[in-house]
N, C-alpha and C positions, 0 to 999 in steps of 0.2 A: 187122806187129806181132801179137803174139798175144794174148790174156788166160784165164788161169786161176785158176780158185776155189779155194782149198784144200778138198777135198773131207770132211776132215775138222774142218773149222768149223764154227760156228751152235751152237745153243741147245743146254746141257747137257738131260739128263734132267730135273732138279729144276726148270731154268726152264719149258721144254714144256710142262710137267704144269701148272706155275702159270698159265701164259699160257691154255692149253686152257678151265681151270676159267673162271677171271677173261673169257673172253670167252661162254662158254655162261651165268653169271651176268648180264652185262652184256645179251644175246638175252632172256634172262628178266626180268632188273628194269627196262632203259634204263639203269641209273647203279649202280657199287657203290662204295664207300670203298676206298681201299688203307692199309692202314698202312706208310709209305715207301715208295721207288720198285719196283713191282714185279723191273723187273730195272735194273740199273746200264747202260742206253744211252737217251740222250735221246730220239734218234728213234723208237725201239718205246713208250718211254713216251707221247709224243704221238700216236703211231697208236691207243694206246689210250682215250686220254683224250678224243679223237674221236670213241671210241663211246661214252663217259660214266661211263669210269674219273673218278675223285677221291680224287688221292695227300692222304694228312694224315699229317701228324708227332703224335707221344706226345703230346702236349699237347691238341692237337684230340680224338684219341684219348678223354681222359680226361673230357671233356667231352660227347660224346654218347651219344643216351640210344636205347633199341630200334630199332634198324639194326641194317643188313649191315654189315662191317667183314671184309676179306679181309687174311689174313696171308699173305706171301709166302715165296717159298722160305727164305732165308736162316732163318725161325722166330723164335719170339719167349720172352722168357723167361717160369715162371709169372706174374709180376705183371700182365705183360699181359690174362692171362686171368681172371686176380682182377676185375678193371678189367671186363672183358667180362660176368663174371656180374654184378656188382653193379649195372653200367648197362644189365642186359639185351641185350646186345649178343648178335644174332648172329654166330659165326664162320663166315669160310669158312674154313676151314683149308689153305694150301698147301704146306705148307711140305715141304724134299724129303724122303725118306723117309731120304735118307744121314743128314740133318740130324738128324730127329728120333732117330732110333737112335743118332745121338752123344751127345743129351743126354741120352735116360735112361745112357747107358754114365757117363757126365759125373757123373750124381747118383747111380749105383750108385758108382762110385770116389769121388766124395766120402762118401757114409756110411763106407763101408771106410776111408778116411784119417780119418775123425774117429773112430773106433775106437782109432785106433794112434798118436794125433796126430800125423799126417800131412801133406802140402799137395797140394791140385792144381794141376799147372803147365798152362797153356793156350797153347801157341805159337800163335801171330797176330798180326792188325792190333787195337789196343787200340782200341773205339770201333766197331768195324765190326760189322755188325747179327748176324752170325752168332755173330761173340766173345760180344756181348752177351746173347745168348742163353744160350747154355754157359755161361757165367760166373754168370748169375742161376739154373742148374741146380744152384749150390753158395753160395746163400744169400750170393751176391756175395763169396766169401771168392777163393776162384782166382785165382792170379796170372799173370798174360797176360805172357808173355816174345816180344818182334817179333826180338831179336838178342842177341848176348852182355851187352850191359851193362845191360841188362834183370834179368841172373839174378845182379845181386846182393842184388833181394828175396825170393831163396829161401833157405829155412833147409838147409845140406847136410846136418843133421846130423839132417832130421828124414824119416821113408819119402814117397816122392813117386810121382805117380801122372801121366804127359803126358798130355797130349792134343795136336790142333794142328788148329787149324781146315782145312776138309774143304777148301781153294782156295788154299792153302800151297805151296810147291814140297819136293818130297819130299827132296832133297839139303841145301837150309837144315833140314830137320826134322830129317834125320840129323844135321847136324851140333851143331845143340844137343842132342840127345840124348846123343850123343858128349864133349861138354862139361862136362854134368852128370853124366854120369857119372864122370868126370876126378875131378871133383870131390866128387865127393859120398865122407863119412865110413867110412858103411858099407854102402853099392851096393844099399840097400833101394828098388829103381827102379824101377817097373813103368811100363810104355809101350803105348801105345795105338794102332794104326796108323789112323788117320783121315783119311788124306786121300783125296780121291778119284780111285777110276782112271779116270776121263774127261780129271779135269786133268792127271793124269800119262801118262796116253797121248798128251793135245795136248803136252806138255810134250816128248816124242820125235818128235812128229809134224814140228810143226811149225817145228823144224830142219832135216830133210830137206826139207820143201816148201819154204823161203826156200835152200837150196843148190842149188836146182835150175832158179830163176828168177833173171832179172838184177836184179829188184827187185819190192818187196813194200811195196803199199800194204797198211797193217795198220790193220783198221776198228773202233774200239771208243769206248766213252766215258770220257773223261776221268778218272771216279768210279771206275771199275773198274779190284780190287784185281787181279784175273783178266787182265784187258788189260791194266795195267803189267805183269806179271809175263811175260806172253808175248810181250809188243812186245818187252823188252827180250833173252829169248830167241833171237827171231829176229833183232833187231840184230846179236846175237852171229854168228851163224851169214852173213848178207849185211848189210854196214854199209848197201848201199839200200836199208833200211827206210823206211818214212816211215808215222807216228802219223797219222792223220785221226779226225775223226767224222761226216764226210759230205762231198759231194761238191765243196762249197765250199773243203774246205783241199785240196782236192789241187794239187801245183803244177805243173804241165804242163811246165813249163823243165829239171824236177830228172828227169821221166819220158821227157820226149819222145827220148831217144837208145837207149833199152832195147825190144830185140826181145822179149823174154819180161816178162811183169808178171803177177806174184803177185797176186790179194786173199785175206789172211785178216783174223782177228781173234776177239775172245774169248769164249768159253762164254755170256758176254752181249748178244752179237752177230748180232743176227736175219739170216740166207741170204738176204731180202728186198734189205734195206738194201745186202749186197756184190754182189746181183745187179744192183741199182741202178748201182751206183759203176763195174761192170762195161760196161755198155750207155752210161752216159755217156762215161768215158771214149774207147769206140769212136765213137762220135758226133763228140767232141770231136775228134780225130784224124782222122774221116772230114771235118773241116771245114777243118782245118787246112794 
């Protein structure tokens, strides 16, 4: 039996950076705040919270008073920061740099749309911390389109301006662009390419890595918008897939007949955690 890593997995750019800061903070204070979960996998959040990270949601948030308070990659919209000066709140700021360059692009195209009476369209997850950001970059007006039926609260008849959240698959983005276009009165469309080439490169990657093995454990957290989107990728590509998020689900009955075994899993997915899954496994198998 063999076992290979997808050597093109582990922590995007934007998370590294965040994790880096949040743990040289955590060396310096003992303890920081997170506002929600630094990155979307369970077991990195507990590694961290080991060293005396402490996630809080908006609400907690809104309540206290001169602290540290570290924003994560995903970013947060102005209000956040309103919030932060008035209760003296230190920022850390992590947020990724693809991130933040979307949202001033975000509130440059909305002043221009409310110029012309306009709309900004936001392809994503409605709800998910990134969207929410972007979206509070246009005074909560943006309308967040996930799929076709989505876009029937766009006005066609008035100039629109896309966007698409930066962890989106680039072929759904084309394809509502493509849509609205169809549709639209008078093709006043201006489009924004934002998504990021890290996912879009896992997104080609990691087809060829699951066709080359007889099976692929794919390591991610349940929450992540990024690990659905690529587990079901490489389902596509080898049906033995198998979803885990640590060593516990894996099911030894479904693997135990495949000479070659894949692990990857998503931009949220620490190298740690699949080197883990890695070494058990072999263990597991050396016992068996």
């Amino acid at each position: 039996m063999n076992i290979v890593i997808d050597k093109e997995a582990g922590f995007c750019f934007g998370v590294v950076s965040a994790i880096k800061a949040l743990e040289e903070e955590l060396l310096k204070e003992g303890n920081l705040y997170c506002l929600g979960d630094i990155v979307h996998n369970n077991m990195e959040v507990e590694r961290l919270e080991n060293m005396g990270l402490k996630t809080i949601d908006n609400e907690t948030f809104s309540k206290l008073h001169n602290c540290k308070v570290m924003i994560r990659a995903h970013g947060e919209p102005p209000h956040t920061y309103e919030i932060a000066k008035q209760n003296n709140i230190e920022i850390v700021d992590a947020t990724c740099p693809m991130v933040l360059k979307l949202q001033k692009d975000v509130k440059q195209g909305y002043e221009q749309m409310k110029k012309i009476s306009g709309q900004v369209v936001i392809f994503g997850k409605k709800g998910h911390a990134e969207v929410v950001g972007l979206v509070g970059q246009t005074n909560n007006e943006a309308i967040v389109v996930s799929s076709e039926k989505d876009l029937e609260k766009v006005d066609f008849e008035k100039p629109l301006h896309i966007y698409s959240q930066t962890t989106k698959n680039r072929e759904d983005y084309e394809h509502i662009i493509q849509v609205i276009n169809s549709k639209h009165k008078t093709g006043e469309v201006y489009v924004t390419d934002s998504i990021c080439r890290k996912v879009s490169l896992r997104a080609k990657s990691i087809g060829m890595f699951a066709e080359n093995v007889d099976c692929v454990l794919f390591v991610s957290g349940a929450n992540s918008s990024n690990g659905m989107y690529l587990y079901e990728l490489c389902k596509q590509k080898n049906a033995n897939t198998f979803f885990i998020s640590d060593v516990e689900d894996i099911d030894f009955e479904k693997i135990k007949g495949f000479a070659n075994i894949g692990i990857s899993g998503a931009t949220s997915t620490p190298m740690w955690l699949m080197k883990k899954i890695e070494d058990y496994v072999y263990r597991e198998f050396e016992t068996k």
